[in-house]
Every structure is written in C-alpha cells, then in structure tokens.
C-alpha positions as CSV (number, residue, x, y, z in Angstrom):
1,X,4.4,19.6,-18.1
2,X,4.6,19.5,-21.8
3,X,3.4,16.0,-23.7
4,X,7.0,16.4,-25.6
5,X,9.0,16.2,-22.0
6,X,6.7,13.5,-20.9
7,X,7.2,11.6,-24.0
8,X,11.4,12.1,-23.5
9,X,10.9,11.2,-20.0
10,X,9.7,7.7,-20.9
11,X,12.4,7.5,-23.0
12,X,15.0,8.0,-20.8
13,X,12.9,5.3,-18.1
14,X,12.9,2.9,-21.2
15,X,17.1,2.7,-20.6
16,X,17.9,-0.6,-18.6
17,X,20.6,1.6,-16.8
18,X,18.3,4.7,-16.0
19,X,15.4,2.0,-15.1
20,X,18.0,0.4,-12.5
21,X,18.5,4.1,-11.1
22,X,14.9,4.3,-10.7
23,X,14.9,0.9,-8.8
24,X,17.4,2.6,-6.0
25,X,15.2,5.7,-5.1
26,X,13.8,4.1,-2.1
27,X,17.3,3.7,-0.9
28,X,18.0,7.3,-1.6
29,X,14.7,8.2,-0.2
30,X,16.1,5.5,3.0
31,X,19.5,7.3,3.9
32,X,17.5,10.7,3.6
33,X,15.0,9.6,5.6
34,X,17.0,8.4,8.6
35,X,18.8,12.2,7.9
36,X,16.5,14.6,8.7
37,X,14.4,15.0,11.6
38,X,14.1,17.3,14.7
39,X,17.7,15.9,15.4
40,X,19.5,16.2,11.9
41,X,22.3,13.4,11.2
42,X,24.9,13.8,8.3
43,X,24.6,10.4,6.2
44,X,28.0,10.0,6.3
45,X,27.8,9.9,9.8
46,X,24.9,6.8,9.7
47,X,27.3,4.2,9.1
48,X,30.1,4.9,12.1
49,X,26.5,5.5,14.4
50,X,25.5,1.7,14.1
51,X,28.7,0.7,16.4
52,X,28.7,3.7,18.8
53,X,26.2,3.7,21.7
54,X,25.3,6.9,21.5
55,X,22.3,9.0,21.7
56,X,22.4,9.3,17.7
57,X,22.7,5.0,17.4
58,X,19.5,5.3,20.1
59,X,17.5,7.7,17.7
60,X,18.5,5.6,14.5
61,X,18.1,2.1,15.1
62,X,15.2,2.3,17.9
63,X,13.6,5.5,16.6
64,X,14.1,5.7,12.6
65,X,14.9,2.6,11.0
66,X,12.1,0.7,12.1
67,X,9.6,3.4,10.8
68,X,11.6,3.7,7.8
69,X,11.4,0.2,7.3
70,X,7.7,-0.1,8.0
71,X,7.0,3.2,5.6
72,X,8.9,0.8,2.7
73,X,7.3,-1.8,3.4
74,X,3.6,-0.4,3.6
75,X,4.3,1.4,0.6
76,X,5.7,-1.0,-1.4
77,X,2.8,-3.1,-0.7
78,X,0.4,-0.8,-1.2
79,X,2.1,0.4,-4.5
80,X,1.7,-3.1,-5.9
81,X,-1.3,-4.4,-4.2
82,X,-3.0,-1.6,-6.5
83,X,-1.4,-2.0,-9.0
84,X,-2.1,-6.0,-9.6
85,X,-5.8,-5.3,-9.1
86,X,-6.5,-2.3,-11.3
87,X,-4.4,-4.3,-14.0
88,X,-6.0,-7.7,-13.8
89,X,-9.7,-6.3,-13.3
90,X,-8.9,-3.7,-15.8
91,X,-10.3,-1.3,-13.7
92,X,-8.1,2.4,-13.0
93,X,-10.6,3.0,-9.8
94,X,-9.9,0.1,-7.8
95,X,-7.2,-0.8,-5.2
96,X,-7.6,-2.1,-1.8
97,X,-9.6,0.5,-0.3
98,X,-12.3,0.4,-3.2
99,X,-12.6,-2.9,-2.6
100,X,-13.1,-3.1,1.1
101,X,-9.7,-5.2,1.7
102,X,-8.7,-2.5,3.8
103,X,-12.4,-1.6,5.5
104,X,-12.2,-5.1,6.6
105,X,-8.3,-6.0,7.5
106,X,-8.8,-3.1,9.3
107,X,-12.3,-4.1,11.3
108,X,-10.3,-7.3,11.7
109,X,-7.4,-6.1,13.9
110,X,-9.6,-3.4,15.8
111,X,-12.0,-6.8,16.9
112,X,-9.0,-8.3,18.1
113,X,-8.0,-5.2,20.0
114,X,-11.3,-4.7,21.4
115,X,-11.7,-8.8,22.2
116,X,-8.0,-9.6,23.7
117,X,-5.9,-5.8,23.8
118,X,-3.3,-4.4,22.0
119,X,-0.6,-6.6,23.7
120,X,-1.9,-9.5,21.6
121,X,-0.6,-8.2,18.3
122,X,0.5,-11.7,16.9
123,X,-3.6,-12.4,16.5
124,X,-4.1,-8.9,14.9
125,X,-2.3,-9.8,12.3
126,X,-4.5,-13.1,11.3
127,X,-7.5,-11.7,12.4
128,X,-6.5,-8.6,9.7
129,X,-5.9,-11.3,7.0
130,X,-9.2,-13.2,7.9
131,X,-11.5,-10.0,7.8
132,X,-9.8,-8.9,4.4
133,X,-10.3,-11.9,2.8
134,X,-13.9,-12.1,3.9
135,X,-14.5,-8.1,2.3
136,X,-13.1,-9.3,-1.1
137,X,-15.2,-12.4,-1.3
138,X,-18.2,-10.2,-0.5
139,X,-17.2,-7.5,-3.4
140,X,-16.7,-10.3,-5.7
141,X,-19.5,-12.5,-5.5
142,X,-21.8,-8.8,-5.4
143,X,-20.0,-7.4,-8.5
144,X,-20.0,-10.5,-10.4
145,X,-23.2,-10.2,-13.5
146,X,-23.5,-13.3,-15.7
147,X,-20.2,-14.6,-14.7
148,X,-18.6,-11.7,-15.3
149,X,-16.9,-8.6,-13.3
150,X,-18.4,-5.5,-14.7
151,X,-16.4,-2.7,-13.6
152,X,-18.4,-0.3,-12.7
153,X,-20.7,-3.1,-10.5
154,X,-17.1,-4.2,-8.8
155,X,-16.5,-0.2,-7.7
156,X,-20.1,0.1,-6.6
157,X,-19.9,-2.9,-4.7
158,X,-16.5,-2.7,-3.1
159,X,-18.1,1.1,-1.9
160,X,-20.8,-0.6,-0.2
161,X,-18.3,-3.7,1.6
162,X,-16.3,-0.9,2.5
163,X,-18.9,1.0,4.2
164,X,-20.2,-2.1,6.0
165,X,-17.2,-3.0,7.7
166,X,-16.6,1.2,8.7
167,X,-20.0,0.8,10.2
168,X,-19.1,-2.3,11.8
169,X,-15.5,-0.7,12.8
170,X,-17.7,2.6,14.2
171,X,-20.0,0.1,16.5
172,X,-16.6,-1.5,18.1
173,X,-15.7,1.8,19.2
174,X,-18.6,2.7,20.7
175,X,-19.4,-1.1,22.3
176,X,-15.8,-1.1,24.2
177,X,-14.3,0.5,27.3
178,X,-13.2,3.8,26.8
179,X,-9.3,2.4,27.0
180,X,-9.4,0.5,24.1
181,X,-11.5,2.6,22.2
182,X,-8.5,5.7,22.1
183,X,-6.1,2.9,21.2
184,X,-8.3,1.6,18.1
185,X,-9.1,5.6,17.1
186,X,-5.1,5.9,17.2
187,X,-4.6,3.2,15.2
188,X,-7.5,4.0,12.6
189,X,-6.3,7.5,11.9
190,X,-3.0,5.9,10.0
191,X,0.3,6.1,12.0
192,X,4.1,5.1,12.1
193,X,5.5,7.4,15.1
194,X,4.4,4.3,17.6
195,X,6.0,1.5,15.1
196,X,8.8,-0.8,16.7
197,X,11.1,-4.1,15.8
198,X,8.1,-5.9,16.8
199,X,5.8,-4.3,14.6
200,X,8.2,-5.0,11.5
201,X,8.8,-8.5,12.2
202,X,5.4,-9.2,12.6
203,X,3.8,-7.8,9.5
204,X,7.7,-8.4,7.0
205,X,7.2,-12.3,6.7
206,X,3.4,-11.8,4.9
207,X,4.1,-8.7,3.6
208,X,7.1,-10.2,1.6
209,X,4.7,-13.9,0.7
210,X,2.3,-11.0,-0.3
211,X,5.2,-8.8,-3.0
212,X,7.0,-11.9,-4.3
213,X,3.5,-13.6,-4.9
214,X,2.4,-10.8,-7.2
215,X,6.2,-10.5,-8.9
216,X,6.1,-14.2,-9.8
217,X,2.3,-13.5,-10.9
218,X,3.1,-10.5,-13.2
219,X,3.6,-12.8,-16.6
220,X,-0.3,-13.9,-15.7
221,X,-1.1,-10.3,-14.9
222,X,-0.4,-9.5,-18.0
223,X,-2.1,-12.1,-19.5
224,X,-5.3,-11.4,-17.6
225,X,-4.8,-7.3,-18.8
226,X,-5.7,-8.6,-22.2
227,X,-9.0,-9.6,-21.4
228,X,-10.4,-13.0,-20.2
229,X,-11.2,-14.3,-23.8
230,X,-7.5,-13.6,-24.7
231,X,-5.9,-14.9,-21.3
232,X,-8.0,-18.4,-21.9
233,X,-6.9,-18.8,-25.6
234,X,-3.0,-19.0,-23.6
235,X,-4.2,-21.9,-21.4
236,X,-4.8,-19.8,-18.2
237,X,-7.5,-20.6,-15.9
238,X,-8.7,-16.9,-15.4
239,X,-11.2,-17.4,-12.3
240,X,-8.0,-19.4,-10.4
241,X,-5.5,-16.6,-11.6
242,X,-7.2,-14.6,-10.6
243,X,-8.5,-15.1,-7.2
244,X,-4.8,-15.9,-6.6
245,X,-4.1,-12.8,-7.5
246,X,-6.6,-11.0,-5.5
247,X,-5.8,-13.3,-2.7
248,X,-1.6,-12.1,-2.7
249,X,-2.6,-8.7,-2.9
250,X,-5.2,-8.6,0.3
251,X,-1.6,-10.6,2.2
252,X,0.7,-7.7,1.7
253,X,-2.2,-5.2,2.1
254,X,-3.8,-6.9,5.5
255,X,0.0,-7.4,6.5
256,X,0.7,-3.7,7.1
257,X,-2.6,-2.5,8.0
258,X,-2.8,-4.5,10.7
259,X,0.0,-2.8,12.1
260,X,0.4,0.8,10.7
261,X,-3.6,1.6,10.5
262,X,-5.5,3.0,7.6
263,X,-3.2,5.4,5.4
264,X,-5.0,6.3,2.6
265,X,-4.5,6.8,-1.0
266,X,-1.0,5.1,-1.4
267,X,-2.4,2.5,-3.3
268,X,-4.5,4.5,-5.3
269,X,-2.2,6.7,-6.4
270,X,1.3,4.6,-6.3
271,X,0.1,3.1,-9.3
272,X,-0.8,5.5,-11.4
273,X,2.6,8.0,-10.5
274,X,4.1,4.6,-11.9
275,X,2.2,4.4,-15.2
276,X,2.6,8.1,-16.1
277,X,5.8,7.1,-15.8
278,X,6.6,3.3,-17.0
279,X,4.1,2.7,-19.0
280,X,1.5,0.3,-18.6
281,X,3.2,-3.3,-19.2
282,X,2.7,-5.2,-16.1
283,X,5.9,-6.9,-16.6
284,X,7.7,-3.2,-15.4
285,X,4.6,-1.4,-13.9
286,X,4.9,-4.3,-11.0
287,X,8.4,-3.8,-9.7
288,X,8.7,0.1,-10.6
289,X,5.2,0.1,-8.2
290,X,6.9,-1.5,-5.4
291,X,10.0,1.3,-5.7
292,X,7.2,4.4,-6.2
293,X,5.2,3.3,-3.1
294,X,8.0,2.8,-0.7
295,X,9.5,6.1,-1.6
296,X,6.2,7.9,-1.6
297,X,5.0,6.9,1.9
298,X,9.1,7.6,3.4
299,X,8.5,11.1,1.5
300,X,5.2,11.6,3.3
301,X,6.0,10.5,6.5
302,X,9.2,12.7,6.5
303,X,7.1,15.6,6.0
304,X,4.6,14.2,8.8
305,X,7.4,14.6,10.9
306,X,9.6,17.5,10.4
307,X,7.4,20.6,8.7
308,X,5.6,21.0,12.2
309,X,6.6,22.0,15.3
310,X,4.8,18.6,16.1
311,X,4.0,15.4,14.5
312,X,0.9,14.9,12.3
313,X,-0.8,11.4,11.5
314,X,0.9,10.2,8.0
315,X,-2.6,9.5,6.8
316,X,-3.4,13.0,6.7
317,X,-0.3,14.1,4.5
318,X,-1.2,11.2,1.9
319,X,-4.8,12.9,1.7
320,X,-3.2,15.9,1.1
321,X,-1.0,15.1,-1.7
322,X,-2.8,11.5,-3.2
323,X,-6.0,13.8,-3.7
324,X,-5.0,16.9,-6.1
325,X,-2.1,14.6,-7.4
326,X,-5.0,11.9,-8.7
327,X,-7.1,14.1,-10.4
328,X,-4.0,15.5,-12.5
329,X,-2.9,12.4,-13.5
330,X,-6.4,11.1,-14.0
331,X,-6.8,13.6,-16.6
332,X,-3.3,12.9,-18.2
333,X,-4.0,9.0,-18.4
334,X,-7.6,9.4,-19.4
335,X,-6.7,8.7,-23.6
336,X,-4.8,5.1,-22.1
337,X,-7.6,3.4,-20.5
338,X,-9.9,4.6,-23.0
C-alpha cells in the first residue's frame, strides 16, 4: 500500500459524511453476520424471521444475535479499552493484556468458578472486576519511578502482573475437581459459541458504564496525550484523570472477559487498525475504536465459524490475524510515535 493512497485514504475518513459511513460498519458487519453460517439466511429475509416461529427465528434470535451482540460488545470494548490506555500512558505497547487487566479479570471469574460453579455467573462478573482492578494497581504502583510512569517500566511490569495471575489461574486448575477444571480451560481458550441472553445482559450494563465513561473522558484523554506537564498547565489533576481513566477501561474490559474468556489481541490491535486510519486525535480515535473492534471481532468469529467443517475457538483466529497484521502496521506507525 502506497504512502500516496494511504494519505488519500485519510482524506476521504477526514469527510464528516464518509466518517459517519465508517461509524455504520459494525451494522454492516451485524446483518452479515447473522447471514452466513452453516445455515445461510438472505438479509432480506432477517426482518420477516423475527415474527415467524420458525426454525430460521430459532437459529437467529437464540443462536446468532446474542453472539453477535456479545462479539460487538467485546470488541468495542476492547477496541477502546486499548485505545484510552496506550493514548493517556503514551505508550503504543500497552492495552489490557500488557497490563495484567485481563490476567487478573480472568483469574477472577475462574476463582469464582472453581469456589461456587459456573451456575453462579452474576458473582463472576464482580469477582472479574475485583481481580482486574487489583492487576492494575499492582502494575502501577511497580512501574511508577520518581512519581512518574516510565513506559518501558509500565510494560515490564504489566508482563510480570500478568504472568502472576497466569500462574495463579494455572494452580486453580490443577487444585479443583476435574469438572470444573474443563469448564475453566473452555472458558480460558476465548469463546462465543456457548454465549446466551444471559451472558449479554450480564456483562451489557458495565460494559456500556465502561464505553460511555471513556467517550465522556476523551477531551481529558487528549489532554493527558500531551504530556503531564502540559495537561496540569489546563487545570487537570493528572494522577485522578487518570486512574479514572484506567479504572473505565479495566469495567468494559473485566465486563466481557468475564463472560467470553481470554481473546487475544483485539485490543492491541483495534487501536492501531484505527490510527492508521483516523489519525491519532483522541477526540475521533475513541469512537472510530469502538466501530473497528466490534467489526473486527464479528469478522473473526464469522470465520471461526464457517471456514471449517467445525467450529474453532475465536481466540485462535485473532492470533492469527492480530499477530502478522501488528507487525505491519507497527512498522507503518513507527515515524508517529517517534
């Protein structure tokens, strides 16, 4: 891809009523989504299903929509979860797997597995939220050098929370009965093909406190991009900012995992699809995250579904594509974060 076409690309992302067509691929990606499968629906047949009781309304609205829902959902979070934190701590590396909010959301929900069951999910959920907050406070009060978070230190440190609670999350597995053990190696593995009504109801309400938190935060995001020195001189109390910030984004991110599992490099890569293509300005970056990250996890999980004869863990198509796709535009962002 040519630096000229990437350049009238931009461009054409730059026009309010391009940038509002770019807001609706999720719902493109949505109607696709509920489309295709082992048991193909026209779209124009979706709408007429809903009122029918059919076998097609029973593989839509029991089946589809409430994985398509949760895909949007995780990824929307995920998208700008990782994009808040690598903008406020300035750092292109982190998200909310560097910095253990993931490693420890997830321990979270497999303690309460292992402690009450499965059938218990409405304590996952807070024991998730607990867990996560606990792995950022770690990460942050490691990283921090002379009152200040050295990126490098915050990466190294998040590596080593997030590692603790994998140990942690390995010694549950081994310590319980061998029933709840296959349900917390089902769930660690990252997957959507057991997802239900339940499950969306219970991680939505947090998930959305988690998105509209950041969107409302995105004017001090920007601030805080600018440097601490800069974001003080406008009134801003950066250490509160910011742990808000921080806080919002370990919500949305705890929200889903606790339900969907680990599915890796979302919120990693999410962001930076969205600044090769945005730009940086956390005023757009933010919202155009939330549409890249719900339209790259229904992609992904479209594909987990339909390009085998059998279904594949979601986590392991994001591997496959976040991995190569990061190192490309790793090396075409390199020049902006200097």
């Amino acid at each position: 891809m040519s630096v000229e076409f990437i350049h009238v690309f931009r461009k054409i992302l730059d026009s309010q009523k391009y940038r509002f067509g770019f807001i609706l691929l999720p719902l493109l990606m949505f109607l696709v989504y509920l489309s295709l499968g082992k048991y193909a629906i026209s779209p124009s047949e979706i709408p007429s299903i809903f009122l029918e009781d059919t076998i097609e309304h029973t593989i839509i609205f029991n089946v589809r929509l409430p994985r398509a829902i949760e895909a949007m959902l995780f990824g929307a979070c995920m998208g700008i979860s990782g994009a808040a934190l690598q903008t406020v701590l300035r750092n292109p590396l982190v998200s909310p797997y560097i910095l253990g909010i993931s490693s420890g959301a997830a321990f979270g929900a497999a303690l309460s597995i292992a402690l009450l069951g499965a059938g218990y999910i409405f304590l996952i959920q807070p024991s998730a939220i607990l867990f996560a907050l606990i792995a950022i406070a770690i990460t942050m009060s490691l990283s921090k050098f002379r009152g200040q978070f050295l990126p490098t230190s915050l990466v190294l440190a998040g590596i080593v929370v997030s590692a603790l609670f994998s140990g942690l999350l390995s010694l549950i597995q081994i310590l319980v009965e061998p029933e709840k053990t296959q349900t917390i190696v089902a769930w660690i593995i990252g997957r959507l093909y057991t997802v239900t009504w339940r499950d969306v109801t219970t991680s939505a309400p947090l998930a959305i406190v988690g998105i509209l938190g950041l969107l409302i935060f995105r004017w001090r995001i920007f601030a805080l991009s600018m440097g601490d020195e800069e974001a003080k001189s406008l009134g801003i109390n950066v250490g509160r900012e910011r742990m808000l910030i921080i806080l919002f984004a370990s919500i949305a991110t705890a929200s889903v995992v606790s339900v969907t599992g680990i599915i890796g490099w979302v919120c990693l890569i999410s962001p930076h699809i969205t600044r090769f293509l945005v730009g940086s300005d956390p005023k757009v970056l933010l919202p155009a995250s939330i549409s890249v990250g719900a339209s790259f996890m229904l992609a992904a999980d479209l594909l987990s579904r339909t390009v085998w004869t059998f279904e594949i863990p979601v986590g392991i198509i994001t591997t496959l594509i976040g991995a190569p796709m990061f190192l490309y535009l790793m090396r075409r962002a390199a020049h902006e974060w200097g």
